[in-house]
Structure formats: C-alpha cells, structure tokens
N, C-alpha and C positions, 0 to 999 in steps of 0.2 A: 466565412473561412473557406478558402478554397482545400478542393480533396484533389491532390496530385496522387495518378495510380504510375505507377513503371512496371512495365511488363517487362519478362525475362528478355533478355539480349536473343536473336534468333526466333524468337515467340513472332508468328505474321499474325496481324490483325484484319480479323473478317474476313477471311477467304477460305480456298480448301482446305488450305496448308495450316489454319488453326489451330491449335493447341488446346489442352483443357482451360491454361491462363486464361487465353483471348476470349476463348468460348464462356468461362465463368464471369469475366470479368464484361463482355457484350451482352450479356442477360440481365447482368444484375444493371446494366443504364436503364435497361429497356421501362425499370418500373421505379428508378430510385426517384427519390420526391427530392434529391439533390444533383438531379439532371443539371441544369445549369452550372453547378459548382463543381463540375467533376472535369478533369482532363486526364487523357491517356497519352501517354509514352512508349512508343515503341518501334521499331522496322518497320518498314517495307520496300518489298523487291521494287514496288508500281509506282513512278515516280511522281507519277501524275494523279496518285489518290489523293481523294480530298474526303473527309470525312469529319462530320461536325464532333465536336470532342476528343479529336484524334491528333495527334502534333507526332510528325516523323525526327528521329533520332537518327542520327550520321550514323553509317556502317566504317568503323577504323579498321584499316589493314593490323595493325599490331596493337597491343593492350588494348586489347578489344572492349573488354568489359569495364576494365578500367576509363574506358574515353566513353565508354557509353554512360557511365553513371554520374562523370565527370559532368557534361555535358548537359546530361537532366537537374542536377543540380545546380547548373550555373542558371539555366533557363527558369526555375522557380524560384531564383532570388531568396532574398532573406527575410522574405515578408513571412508570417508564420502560416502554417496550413496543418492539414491533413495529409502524412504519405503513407502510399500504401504499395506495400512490397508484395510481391507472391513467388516462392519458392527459391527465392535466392536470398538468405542470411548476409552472405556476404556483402551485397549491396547495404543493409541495414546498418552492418558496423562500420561501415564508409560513411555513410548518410549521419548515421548520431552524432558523430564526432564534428562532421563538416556543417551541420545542420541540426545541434543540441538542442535550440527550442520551438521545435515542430515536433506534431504527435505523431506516432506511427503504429501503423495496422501490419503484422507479419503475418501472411495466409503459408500454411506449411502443406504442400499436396503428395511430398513425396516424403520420407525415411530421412528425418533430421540429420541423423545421424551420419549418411551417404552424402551431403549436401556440405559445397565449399560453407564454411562458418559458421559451419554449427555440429563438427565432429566432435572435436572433444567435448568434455562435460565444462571446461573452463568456458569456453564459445556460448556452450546454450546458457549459464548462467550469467553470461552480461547480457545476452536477447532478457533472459527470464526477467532480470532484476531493471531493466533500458525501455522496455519494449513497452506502451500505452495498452496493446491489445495483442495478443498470440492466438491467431487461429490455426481451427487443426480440420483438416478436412473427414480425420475419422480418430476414431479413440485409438487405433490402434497407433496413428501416427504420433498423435500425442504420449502414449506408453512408450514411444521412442525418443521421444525429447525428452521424458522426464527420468528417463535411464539414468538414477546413480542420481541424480537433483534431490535434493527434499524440498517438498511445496510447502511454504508457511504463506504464501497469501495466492486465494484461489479467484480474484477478479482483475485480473489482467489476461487469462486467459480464457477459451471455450471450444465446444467441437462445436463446427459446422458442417452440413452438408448442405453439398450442393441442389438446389430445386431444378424441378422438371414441369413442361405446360403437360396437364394430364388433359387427356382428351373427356369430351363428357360423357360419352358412353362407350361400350367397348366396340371398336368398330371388326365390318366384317374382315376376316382373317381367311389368308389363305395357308395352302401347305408349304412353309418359306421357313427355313433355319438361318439364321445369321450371326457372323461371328464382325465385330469390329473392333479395330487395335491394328498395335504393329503386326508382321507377318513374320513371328520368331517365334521361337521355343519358347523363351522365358514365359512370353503370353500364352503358350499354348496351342499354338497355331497347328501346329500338327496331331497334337491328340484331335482338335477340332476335326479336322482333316482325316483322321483314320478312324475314330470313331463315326462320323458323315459318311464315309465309304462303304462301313459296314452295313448301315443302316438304310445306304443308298440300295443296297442290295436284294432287300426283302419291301424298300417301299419305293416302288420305282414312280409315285406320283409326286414325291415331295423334291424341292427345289433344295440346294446351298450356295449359296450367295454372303462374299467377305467383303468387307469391306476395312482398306487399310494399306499399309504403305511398309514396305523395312529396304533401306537405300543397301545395306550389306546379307541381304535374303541367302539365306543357303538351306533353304528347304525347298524341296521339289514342288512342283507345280501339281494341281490337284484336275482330272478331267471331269469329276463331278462336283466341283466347287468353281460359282463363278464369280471369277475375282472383279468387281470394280477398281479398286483401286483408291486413291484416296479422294474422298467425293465432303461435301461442305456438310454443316449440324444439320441443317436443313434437309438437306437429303436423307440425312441416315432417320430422324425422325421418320417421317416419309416411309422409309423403309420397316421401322419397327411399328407401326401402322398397320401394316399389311401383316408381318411375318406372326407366325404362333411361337414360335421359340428362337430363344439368343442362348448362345453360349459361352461362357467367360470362361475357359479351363488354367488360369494360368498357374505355373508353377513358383515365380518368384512369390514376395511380399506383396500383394497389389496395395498400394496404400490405401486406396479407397475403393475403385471402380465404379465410373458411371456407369457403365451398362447394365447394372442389375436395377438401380433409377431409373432411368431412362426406357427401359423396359417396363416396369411396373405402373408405369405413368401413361403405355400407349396399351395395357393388359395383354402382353408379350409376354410368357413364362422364360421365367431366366432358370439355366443351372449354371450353376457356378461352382468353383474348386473351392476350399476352406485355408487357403490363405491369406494373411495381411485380413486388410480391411472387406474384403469381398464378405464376410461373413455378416459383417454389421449391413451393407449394401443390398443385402438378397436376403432380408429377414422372413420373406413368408414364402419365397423360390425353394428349389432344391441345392442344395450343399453337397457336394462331392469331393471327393482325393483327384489329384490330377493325374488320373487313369483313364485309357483310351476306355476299356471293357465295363468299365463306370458310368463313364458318358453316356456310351451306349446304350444299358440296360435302362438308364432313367429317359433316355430320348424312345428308345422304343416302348414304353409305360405310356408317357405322353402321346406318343402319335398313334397307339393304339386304344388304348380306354380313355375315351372321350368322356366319359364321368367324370372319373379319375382330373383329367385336364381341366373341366369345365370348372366345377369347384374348385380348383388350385388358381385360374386365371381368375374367377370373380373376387377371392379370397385378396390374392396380390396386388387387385385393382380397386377393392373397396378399400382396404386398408392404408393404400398407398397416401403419404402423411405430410410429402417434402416437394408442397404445390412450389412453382420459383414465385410466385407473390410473395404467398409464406416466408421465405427462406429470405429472398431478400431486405424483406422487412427486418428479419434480425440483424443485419448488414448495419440499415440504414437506423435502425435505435442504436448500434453502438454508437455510429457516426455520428448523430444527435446528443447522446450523454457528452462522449468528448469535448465536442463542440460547444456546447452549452453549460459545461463543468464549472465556470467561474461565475454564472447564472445561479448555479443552484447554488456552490458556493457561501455565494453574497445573500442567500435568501437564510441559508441555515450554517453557521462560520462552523468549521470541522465536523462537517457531517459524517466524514471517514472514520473508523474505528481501527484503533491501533494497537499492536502489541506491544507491551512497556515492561521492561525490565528494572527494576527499580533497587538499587542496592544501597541500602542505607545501616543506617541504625536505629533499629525500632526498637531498643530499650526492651529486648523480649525479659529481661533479669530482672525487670524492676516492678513485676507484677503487676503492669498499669498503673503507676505512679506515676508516668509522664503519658495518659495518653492523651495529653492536647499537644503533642510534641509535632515541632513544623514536618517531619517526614512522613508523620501519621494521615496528617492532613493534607498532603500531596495527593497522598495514597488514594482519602477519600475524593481530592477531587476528580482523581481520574476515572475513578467507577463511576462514579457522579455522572462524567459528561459517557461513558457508555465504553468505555477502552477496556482492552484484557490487558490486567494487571496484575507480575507476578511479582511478589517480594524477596528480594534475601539479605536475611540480617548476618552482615558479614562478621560482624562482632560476637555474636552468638554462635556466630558457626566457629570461630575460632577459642571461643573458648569450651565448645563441647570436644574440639577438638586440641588438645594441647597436647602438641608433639615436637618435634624438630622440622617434620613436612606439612606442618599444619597450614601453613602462606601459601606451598607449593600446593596442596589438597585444596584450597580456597580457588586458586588461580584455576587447579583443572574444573572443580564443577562449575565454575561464571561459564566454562569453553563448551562443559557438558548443557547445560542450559540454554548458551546459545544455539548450538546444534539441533535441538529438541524443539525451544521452542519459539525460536527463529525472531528476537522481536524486530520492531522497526526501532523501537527507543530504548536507550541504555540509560540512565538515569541513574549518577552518582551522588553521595552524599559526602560525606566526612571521613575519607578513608584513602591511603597512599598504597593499598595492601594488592591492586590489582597492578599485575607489574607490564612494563611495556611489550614482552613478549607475548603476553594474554590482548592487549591491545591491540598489538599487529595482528595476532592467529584471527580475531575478531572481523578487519576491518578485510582478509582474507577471505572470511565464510562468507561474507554479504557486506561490497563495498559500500548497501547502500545502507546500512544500517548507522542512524545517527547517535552520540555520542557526547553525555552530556552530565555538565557536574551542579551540584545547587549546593552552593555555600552559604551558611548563615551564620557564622562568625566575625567579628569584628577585622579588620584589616588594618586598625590605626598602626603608628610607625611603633609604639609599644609590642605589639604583638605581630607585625610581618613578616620577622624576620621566621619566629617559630609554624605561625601558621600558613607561612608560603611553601614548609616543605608538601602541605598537605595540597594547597591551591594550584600550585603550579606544576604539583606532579603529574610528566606524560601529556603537557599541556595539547601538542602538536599531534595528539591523537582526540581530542575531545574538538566537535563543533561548536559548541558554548557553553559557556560559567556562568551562572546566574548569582550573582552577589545580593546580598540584602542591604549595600548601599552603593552610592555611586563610584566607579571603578578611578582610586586615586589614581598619582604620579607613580607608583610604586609599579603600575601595572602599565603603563604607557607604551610599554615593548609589541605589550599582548591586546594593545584599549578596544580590536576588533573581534575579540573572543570574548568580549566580555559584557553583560547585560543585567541591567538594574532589575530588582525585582524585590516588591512589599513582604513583608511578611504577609501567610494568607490568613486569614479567617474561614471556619465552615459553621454553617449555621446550625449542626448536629453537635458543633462541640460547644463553640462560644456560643450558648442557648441563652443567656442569662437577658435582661434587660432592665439594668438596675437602675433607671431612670423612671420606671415604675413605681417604685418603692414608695414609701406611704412612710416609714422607718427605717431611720441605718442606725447601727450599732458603731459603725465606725464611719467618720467622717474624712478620713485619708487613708490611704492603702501605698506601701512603698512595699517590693521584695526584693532581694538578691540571694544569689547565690555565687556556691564555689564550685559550678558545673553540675550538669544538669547529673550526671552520674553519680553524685556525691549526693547522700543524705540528711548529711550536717555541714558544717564547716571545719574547712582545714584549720584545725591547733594552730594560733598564732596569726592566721594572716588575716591579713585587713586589708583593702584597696580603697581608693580617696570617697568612697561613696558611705563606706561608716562612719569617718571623721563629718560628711557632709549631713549623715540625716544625722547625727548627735547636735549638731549645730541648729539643725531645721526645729528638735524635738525642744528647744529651750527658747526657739522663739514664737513658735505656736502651742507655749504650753497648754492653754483653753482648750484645743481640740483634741478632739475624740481620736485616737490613731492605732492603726495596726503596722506595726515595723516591723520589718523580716531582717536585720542587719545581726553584725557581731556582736553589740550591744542589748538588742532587742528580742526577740523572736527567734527561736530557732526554723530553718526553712518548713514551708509547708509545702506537700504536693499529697496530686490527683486529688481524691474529692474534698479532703480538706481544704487545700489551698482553694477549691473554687466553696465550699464554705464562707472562709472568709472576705471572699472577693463578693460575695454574693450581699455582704453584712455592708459591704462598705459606698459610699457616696462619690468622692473622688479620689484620683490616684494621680503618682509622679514617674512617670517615668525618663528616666534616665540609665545611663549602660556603661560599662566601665572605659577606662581608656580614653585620648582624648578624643573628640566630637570629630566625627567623619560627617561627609555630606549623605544625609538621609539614610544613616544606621540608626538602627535600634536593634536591638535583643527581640528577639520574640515574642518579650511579655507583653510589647505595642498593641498585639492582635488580641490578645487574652484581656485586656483591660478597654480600648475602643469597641471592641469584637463584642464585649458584655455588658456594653451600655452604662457604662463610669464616665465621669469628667476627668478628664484626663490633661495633667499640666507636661509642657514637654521644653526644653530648654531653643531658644534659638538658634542658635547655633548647628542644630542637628539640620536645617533647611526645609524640616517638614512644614513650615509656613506655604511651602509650595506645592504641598496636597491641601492641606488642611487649611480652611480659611479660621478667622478667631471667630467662627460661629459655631465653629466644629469640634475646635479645641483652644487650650488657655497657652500662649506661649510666652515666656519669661526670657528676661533679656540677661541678668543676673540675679544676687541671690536675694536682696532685699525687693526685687520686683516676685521673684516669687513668693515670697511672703506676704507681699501685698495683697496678690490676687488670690492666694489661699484662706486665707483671711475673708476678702468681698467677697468671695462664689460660695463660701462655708454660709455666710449671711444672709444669700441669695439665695435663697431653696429655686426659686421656680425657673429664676435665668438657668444654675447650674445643670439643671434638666434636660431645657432647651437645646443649649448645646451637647451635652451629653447625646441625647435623641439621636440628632441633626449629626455629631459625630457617630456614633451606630451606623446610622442608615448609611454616608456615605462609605464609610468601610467594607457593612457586608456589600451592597453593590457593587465597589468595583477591585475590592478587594480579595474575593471569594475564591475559594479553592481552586473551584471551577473556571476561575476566568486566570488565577497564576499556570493552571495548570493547560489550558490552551495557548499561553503566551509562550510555556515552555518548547510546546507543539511545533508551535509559527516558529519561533528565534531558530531552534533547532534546525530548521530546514525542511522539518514534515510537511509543514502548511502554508500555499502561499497564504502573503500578506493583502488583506482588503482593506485592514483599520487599522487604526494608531490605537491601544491601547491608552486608558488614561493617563498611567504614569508614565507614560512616553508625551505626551506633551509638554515636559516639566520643563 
C-alpha cells in the first residue's frame, strides 16, 4: 500500500524556508522502513528540484487550497493507500468524502480549535468518529480537540512527539544564548531581547545569536543580539551544539515547541515560559512566566553557578527519551497495524472489542423462568467473544415505572446511556417503545453508531399484519433486522435491511446431551405455549397444533410421551421444563402459523442444542441446514408417524443422528458466532467469510 503524505499548501520542502511539517515529515523518511512506499506532496518555489520521494503540486492564483488538494487527489487515483495529513483538518474533510476508502493519519501541530475544520465541536467529531489515526503533537493539543467531545473509544487516537538525533556525548560548549522562531512578541522575541540585554551588561564574554524570520516585524533591532536570519534544520542543530543555553519565552499557547527537544538532545539548557505545550517539551529545563526579569534572574543562575548548570545539563541530557529513531518507529507501527489490519483480521475474525447496547426483554419479572430465553443468550454471546455489554430491560423499566411519561422517561434514559456510554452497537429486540425522535437524537450523537433489531417472531401472513407494527418500526433508522427466518414477500420493500439468522444455542445453557442417556422416561417431547410471558394458558384458546398432537397422541398410542398442549400438560419452564427435556429421547418440533422458509420458535435450539432427535416438518426448508443424518424430516402426517415409530425402535441410529445433530448446531450455531454475524451484517466488521447459513 502506498502512504501518500500532503504537506500544507505554502509548507517549502527541504530548504531554509522549512517548516516544522517539512522538517517532521523529512526525518521521519530518513529511517522509515517504508521508504519506498512513501510520497510527498507539496510546493516549491525551485522549479528545477528534483528530489526522490517528492512530487511538486501547481501553485493556483485563486482557490488556492482548494486546487491544491484537488489536484493531489486526482494524482493518487482511486487505488486505495495511506494519506497522511498534517495540520490542515480541512483537507481531511475534502479528502473523505472524495476519497472514502483510504486510511487517513491526521497529525495536529497547532490548537484544533484555531484551525480551518476543526473549529466547532461538530468539525472535530466527524475527524474524531472518520479519522483511522489522530495524532497530536502534545497533550495539550489534544485537550484542545477534545474540548466539549466525550471520548468513548481511545485507539484512534495518540500524542506524539517529535524526535531529535541526540548527540553521544555532550559536546564542548561555548558562551552562546540562542533564541529560534519567528521575530514577534507572540514568540517572545523581545523579552528574549531585553532580558539578553540586561545580562549583556554584567557578562560581556557571552554571545546572542537568533535565529528566525517574521515578514511583518515591528520590534526593533537588537545591537547585542546577532540576527541570522532564517537559516536551514541543519544549521540550527549546528548551532544548539555549540550554544549553553536556548530560550523559548513565548507568550501565546505554543502547542508544542521544538526547541526545548532539540535542545535537550544536543545538552543545551532550555528556559522556557509555561505556556501551551512548552511545559510538557522542557520536562527537566527551567519553566518560567513570560517575564523579561524572570528570564533574566534564571539566565544569570546558569551563566554564573556552573554547578548549578553542570548538573541541570547532564540531568536534561541523560534523561532526554524522544531519540528520532525512537519516535519514528511509532510512526511506522501505526503505519504497519493499518496496513496489515485485514492480516490480522483474517488470522483472528473480530478481534476489536465493542460497546453493545442491548435493549431487549430479559424476562427480569419472571424470576428466571426463561433463562434460556434467545436475548439472554445474545447477551452471553457477546461476553463470550470479549465485547462490553450493557443491558436494558425496557419492559421492566416500564413497568417500575407506571406513569403517563413513563415511554417519554424510557426514550430519555436510551439518550442518557447513549451519551455516557457511547456504544458502537444498539441492539434491539421486541419493542416499538423507542420513538423516531430518540433515533434521530442518536444517530446525531455519533453518526457512526450502528443500529440494529433481532426479531424472533414468526412473520407468516397470520401474524404480519400485528407483528409488523413492531418490525417495521422506524425501519429507515436501524442498519439491520435480523429475522429467525427467511425475509418473505411481505418485506421485499425492505429485502436489503434484512438478514436470516438461526436461533443460537450456548453451550452454558443447552448443557444437556441426551443422546448419552442409558434411559429415557420419555420417548417424545412436544411443548407449546401462549407466550413466553404467560404461565399457563389462555382460557379457551387453542391453535391448529392442539388439535394436531391430539391426533399424533392416538396414533402413537404405545409410546412413552410428554405433551405440553391444551389437552395435555400444562406449560413447563426454567429448570423444570429442562427436567423434562432431559427425561426425554426425541422431540417434534413444530411452531404455529403456516410454515415460513426456515422459521422455527426458539424451542429448535433448546431441543437440537440438548442432544434430542429431533423431527422437523418439511416444509420449514430446514433440510437445507440439516442433512437427515442430523435430523428426521417428515413430508406429512402419516410419514411422521412412520419415522416416530422406526427411530423409537432404533435406539442406537436415533442417537447417531441426535449426536451428529448436536454437534452441527453448537458449532455453527453458537452464541458466539450469531453474535459476530450480528457484528459483520451491522457494518461493524468487515466481511472475510460467508457464514454457514449464508450459503443456503
């Protein structure tokens, strides 16, 4: 992959006329181990430069900056790379938009907040939430970008500083003060200047020597300070070489300041003012106010107690920590992770760890009587694969709350939660209660936050019209619907939002493996119910599956059986109902309503999931997971009787397949792997594999 850099517009490359861009960004070639892969973009005056890794950009009379980024963009095509921006935001939000899938590296050297696009707090959080990597050249710059932001994920961005070549011992020093920078107030130039003066006065053996440029100067000329002017990195090394002390007095913010670096690295004692970044820059130098009589009293300390000095210079020089090998190296590991991201990847699928929002109905009122319930086991599988996972049982919350604003109190804490704790996944279950306005406020806080619904309801034409109010609410704000069968005719408006998904199994709940069994108490297992929230059944009502196992129970009279119907059994849950699952050999499942393409009820997972032979109707198309080694499929109803009958007689085939259906379930079935699929569909994670039930 190629790493396209763009220097700022105006920025000259390698010459006097340098910049800290040019200058940071000519160092770090000097040792990157992706020399070859690197080009730079940028001015120059010399028309006739040629320089390897260096491609000149047109100087435009009008929309300057506009033709300049235009122009580098056209020139790196749409092959994908590495770009890398330094101190212009505004390039960035040109560049994403024109240039969506390439990575991007933002180096920040100056006060965000001062800089074309990245003023408002709106600006920095499309960088914050857009951006691959946000560098900050010191903490304090970064405390300017995150003004008014709240961070919910801390690896996209880092401070850097800049490296310096340290010399290897300290060399000999003569009596030289030096100041480098523009020739302004803001920098200090004059306290520099009249502090020097004074000190000129009582030590008439020691030199001042500036080195620096300001095109609109209105400070007077100094006769005991001699100006160079502005002279190349090279040089000024050179010169902090030789000199005992540098001065950085400024008074603005400095965002960072090389000169207290760059000093430390040649055993130069730097004083510096206690602005901006300078403070982090000159950790073991002196820190001053930007006062002339400051300056002074610490510069005369130094040039006179040469103890004092010696120990302060060995101190700044042993300690100095930010070699430019060092420094660059961090550079070039990001540039490596980046690069090599679909590597690793492909070697570990969702290595990222995610913040998951999960709003469901976890049955908190039912005392754990549903806790094999399909949201419970979402839940497990996202801890499983290592995600922070927050829950909120919307329905519990409203019914501790029963009021006239109790919807309205719902809506505001999803807003409060988002706020706080920022997920990347919203995760809905069976609820219409969060309203479009809480969607948009959401999709406001953090555009990139995905949004996502997991239905496990049936969808046949009996029941779409009632349970569409629940599916299709707010559709045009959710990234995906995950159904637990194949998305009919009904949905064909929407058939792009919409995505198949098993019921899961976890192998902490469906523990059983009744294919073990030595003895069953029961030889067939059938349940239903009138919702999972109901304890019995509703007075009176019946659906075609009572009339169906009253008919099954007279033609299999001989067998052993546990019926959960209106007839038979009243419902069983939590550890009862796995009691008797545990007693029993095979089971039938079936689900109400007519047969959709690869629905079932959730009891699928709870019976396959526990090592049962398990008969399932044709019709449903699970023949297209399940081969008949895995499970018994019936075409009608005397074939089911048929094969209830042989497999009852068949102890050790019935096993076999049982086994053989177990294993394939939890493998590819498993919490864990529905709940990375949710990940990927979502938009979290690119795609490397087809899941198995996507090959169907």
């Amino acid at each position: 992959m190629k790493i396209n850099i763009l220097l700022p517009y105006k920025e000259e490359y390698l010459n006097q006329n340098a910049g800290a861009v040019s200058i940071l960004v000519s160092e770090q070639l000097k040792f990157s181990k992706f020399k070859k892969d690197i080009r730079i973009f940028g001015i120059s005056r010399n028309s006739k430069l040629k320089i390897k890794n260096f491609i000149v950009l047109n100087q435009s009379k009008f929309f300057r900056n506009f033709n300049y980024v235009k122009e580098f963009s056209v020139l790196i095509g749409k092959k994908k790379s590495l770009i890398e921006l330094h101190n212009r935001p505004a390039y960035f939000n040109y560049l994403k938009k024109k240039l969506p899938y390439n990575k991007y590296f933002l180096f920040f050297h100056n006060d965000p907040t001062e800089l074309d696009g990245s003023k408002s707090i709106k600006e920095r959080q499309y960088i914050y939430e857009n951006c691959d990597k946000i560098i900050f050249l010191s903490n304090w710059i970064k405390d300017r970008f995150f003004n008014g932001l709240k961070i919910f994920k801390t690896d996209n961005f880092l401070v850097f500083y800049p490296g310096a070549d340290k010399v290897k011992k300290i060399p000999k020093k003569e009596n030289i003060i030096v100041f480098i920078g523009k020739l302004n107030s803001a920098k200090g130039y004059d306290i520099f200047c009249e502090a020097t003066r004074k000190f000129i006065k009582k030590n008439k053996k020691w030199k001042v020597i500036s080195a620096g440029f300001e095109a609109r100067r209105n400070l007077p000329n100094y006769s005991h300070v001699k100006e160079l002017g502005q002279i190349d990195h090279f040089k000024v090394n050179q010169l902090l070489k030789v000199a005992k002390i540098s001065i950085a007095p400024s008074r603005w913010n400095e965002p960072l300041g090389r000169l207290p670096i760059e000093s430390a690295s040649k055993a130069c004692v730097c004083i510096s003012s206690n602005t901006g970044g300078l403070l982090e820059s000159n950790k073991n130098g002196i820190i001053v106010n930007s006062d002339i009589n400051e300056v002074f009293k610490n510069l005369n300390k130094l040039a006179n107690d040469s103890k004092f000095y010696n120990k302060l210079q060995k101190k700044i020089f042993s300690n100095f920590s930010y070699l430019l090998k060092t420094q660059n190296k961090i550079i070039d590991d990001l540039r490596s992770s980046l690069i090599n991201k679909r590597q690793i990847l492909q070697k570990k699928f969702n290595k990222k760890k995610y913040k998951i929002l999960h709003i469901s109905n976890f049955n908190e009122n039912s005392d754990g009587r549903l806790f094999y319930s399909t949201p419970r086991k979402i839940n497990l599988g996202f801890i499983k694969l290592g995600h922070n996972l927050l829950s909120l049982d919307e329905r519990d919350y409203l019914r501790k709350n029963l009021s006239l604003f109790g919807v309205h109190n719902l809506n505001e804490k999803i807003l409060n939660i988002v706020n706080n704790f920022c997920p990347d996944l919203i995760l809905v279950g069976h609820t219409n209660r969060i309203s479009e306005s809480t969607l948009k406020k959401i999709k406001i806080i953090s555009p990139n936050i995905k949004i996502a619904r997991l239905y496990i309801d049936s969808i046949s034409k009996e029941f779409f019209k009632q349970n569409s109010k629940t599916l299709l609410n707010n559709i045009n704000y959710f990234d995906k619907i995950f159904l637990t069968s194949k998305p009919n005719k009904f949905l064909k408006k929407y058939i792009n939002k919409f995505s198949f998904i098993p019921n899961p199994v976890d192998s902490s709940v469906e523990n059983l493996q009744n294919f073990k069994n030595d003895v069953y108490e029961y030889d067939l297992f059938f349940a239903l119910s009138h919702g999972q929230n109901r304890v019995g059944f509703k007075v009176g009502k019946t659906d075609e599956r009572d009339s169906f196992i009253s008919y099954l129970d007279k033609k299999i009279f001989n067998i052993k059986k546990f019926f959960i119907s209106s007839e038979f059994n009243t419902p069983k849950w939590g550890s009862e109902f796995y009691y008797y699952l545990s007693k029993s050999k095979m089971a039938l499942n079936i689900s109400r309503g007519s047969y959709q393409n690869l629905y079932s009820s959730d009891r699928i997972a709870s019976l396959m999931g526990n090592g049962l032979l398990v008969f399932i109707n044709k019709k449903t198309g699970f023949q297209k997971i399940f081969s008949n080694k895995e499970a018994v499929f019936f075409k009608n109803n005397n074939d089911l009787v048929k094969n209830i009958l042989y497999y009852n007689s068949n102890i050790k085939k019935s096993k076999e397949i049982a086994k053989k259906g177990y294993l394939k379930y939890h493998k590819h079935f498993s919490s864990e792997k529905i709940c990375d699929f949710i990940l990927n569909k979502s938009g979290l994670e690119s795609k490397y594999k087809k899941f198995y039930w996507e090959k169907i």
